[in-house]
C-alpha positions as CSV (number, residue, x, y, z in Angstrom):
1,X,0.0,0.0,0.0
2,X,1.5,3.0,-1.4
3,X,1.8,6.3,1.6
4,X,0.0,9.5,0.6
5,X,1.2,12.7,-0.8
6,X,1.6,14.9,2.2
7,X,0.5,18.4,1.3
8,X,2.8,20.9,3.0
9,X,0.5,24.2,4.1
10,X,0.6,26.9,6.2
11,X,-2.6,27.4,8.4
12,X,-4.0,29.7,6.6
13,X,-3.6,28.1,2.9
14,X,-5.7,25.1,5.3
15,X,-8.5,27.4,6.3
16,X,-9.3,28.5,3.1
17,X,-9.2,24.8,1.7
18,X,-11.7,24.1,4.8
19,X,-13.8,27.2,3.6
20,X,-14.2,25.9,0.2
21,X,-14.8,22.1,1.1
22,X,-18.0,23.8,3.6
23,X,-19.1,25.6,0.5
24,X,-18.7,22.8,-1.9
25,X,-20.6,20.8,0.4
26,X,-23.0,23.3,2.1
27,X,-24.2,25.4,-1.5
28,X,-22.6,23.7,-4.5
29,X,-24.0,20.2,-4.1
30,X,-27.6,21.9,-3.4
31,X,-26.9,24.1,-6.6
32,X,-25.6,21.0,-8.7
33,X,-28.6,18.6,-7.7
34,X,-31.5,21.5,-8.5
35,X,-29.9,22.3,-11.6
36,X,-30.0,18.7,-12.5
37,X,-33.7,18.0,-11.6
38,X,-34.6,21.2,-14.0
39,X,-32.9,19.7,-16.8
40,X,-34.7,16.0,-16.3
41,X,-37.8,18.5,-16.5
42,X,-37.2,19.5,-20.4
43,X,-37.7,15.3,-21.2
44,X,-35.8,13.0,-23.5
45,X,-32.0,13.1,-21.6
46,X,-30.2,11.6,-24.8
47,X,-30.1,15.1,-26.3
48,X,-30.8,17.0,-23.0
49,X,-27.5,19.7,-23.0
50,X,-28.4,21.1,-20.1
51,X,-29.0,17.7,-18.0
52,X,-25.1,16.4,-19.9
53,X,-23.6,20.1,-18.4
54,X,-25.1,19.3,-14.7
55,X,-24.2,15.9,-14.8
56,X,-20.4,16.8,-15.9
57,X,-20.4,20.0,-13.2
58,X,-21.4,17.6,-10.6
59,X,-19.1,15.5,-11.2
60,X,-15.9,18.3,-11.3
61,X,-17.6,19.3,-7.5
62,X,-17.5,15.8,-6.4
63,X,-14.0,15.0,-7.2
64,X,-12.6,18.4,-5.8
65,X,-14.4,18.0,-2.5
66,X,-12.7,14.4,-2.7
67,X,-9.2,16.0,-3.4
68,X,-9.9,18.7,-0.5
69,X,-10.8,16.1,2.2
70,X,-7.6,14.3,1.3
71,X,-5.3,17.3,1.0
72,X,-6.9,19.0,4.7
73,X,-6.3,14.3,5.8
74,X,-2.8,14.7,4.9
75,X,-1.7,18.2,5.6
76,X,1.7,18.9,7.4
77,X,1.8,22.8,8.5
78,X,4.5,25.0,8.3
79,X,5.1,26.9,11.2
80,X,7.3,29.8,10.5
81,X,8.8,29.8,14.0
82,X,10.4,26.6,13.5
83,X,12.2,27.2,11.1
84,X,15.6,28.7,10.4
85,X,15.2,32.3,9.1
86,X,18.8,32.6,7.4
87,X,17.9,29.6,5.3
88,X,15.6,29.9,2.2
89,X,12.6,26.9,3.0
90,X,8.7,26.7,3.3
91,X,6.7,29.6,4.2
92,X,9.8,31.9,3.6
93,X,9.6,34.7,1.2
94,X,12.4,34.9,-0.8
95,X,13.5,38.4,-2.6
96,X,16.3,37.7,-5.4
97,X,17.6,39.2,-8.3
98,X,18.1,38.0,-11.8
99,X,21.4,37.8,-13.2
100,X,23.2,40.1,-14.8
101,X,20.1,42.2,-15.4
102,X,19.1,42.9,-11.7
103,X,15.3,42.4,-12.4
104,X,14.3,41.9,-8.4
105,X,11.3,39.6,-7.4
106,X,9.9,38.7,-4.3
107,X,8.3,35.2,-3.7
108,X,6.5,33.1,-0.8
109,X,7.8,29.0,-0.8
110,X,4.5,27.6,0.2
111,X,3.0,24.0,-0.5
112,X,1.4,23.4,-3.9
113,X,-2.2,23.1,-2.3
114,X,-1.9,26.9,-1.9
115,X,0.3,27.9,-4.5
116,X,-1.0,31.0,-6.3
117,X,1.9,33.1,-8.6
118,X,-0.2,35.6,-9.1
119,X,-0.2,36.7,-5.5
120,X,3.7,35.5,-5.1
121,X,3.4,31.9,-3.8
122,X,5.2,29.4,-5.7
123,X,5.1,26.0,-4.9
124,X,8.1,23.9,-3.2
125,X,7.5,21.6,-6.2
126,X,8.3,24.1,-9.0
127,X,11.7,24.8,-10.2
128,X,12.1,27.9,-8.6
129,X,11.5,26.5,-5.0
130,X,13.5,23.8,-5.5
131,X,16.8,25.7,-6.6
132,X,16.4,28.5,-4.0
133,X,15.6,26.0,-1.3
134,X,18.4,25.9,1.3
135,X,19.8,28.6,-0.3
136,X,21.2,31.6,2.5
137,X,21.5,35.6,1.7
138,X,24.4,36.1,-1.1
139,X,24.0,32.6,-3.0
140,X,23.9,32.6,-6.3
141,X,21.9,30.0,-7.7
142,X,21.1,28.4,-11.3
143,X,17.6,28.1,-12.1
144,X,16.5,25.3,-14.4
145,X,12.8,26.9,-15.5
146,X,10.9,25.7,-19.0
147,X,11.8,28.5,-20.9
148,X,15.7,27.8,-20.1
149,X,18.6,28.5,-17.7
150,X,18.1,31.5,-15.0
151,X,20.7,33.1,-12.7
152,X,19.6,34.2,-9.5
153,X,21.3,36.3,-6.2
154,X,19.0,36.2,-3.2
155,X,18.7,39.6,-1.3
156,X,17.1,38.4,1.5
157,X,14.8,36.0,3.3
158,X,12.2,36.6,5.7
């Protein structure tokens, strides 16, 4: 029997997965099921669009409140306290510079269940994490990403 992905979080990223597991369950479902029973109400369901989009949108809700339960089952939190501020890891935001251009950005290291780059949380799983964790102030750092080879310098980690 194969162990399960632990899904690294802070508490936070955990609360909101609670928040949209209760929705899921609490509204969605209820939403999902009434628009179903509308569509059974137009007749034949063979060439019923309406009853084939329900059905598939009940299914997406189904599985995501399955995925939630199991990311919230296996969560391991990061607790910022425990861990080493000189040394780049999870729940640490990182500010670095690009090489030799000096472009700075500024990025949280959080699990993937609440990574969001458009509000600067990258996931320890992406390429980025992974080269810049462990990292300390000062290192420079090669950063295999999918559009090629990057050079980093972090600034500084808080």
């Amino acid at each position: 029997m194969s162990e399960d992905k632990k899904f690294y979080m802070t508490l936070d990223g955990k609360a909101k997965l609670e928040q949209e597991l209760e929705f899921l369950k609490s509204e969605k479902r209820k939403e999902v099921v009434e628009r179903i029973k509308i569509a059974r109400s137009f007749g034949d369901l063979s060439e019923n669009s309406e009853y084939d989009s329900a059905k598939e949108e009940q299914a997406f809700v189904e599985g995501r409140i399955v995925t939630i339960e199991k990311m919230i089952r296996n969560a391991v939190i990061i607790k910022e306290d425990e861990t080493d501020s000189s040394v780049v890891s999870l729940g640490k935001s990182v500010k670095f510079k690009e090489l030799p251009d000096g472009d700075e950005e500024v990025y949280t290291i959080v699990g993937s269940a609440e990574s969001d780059p458009y509000e600067g949380k990258i996931s320890n799983d992406s390429p980025m994490a992974q080269s810049l964790l462990g990292k300390t102030v000062g290192d420079k750092v090669t950063v295999q990403t999918p559009g090629g080879e990057m050079k980093v310098e972090i600034l500084e980690i808080k």
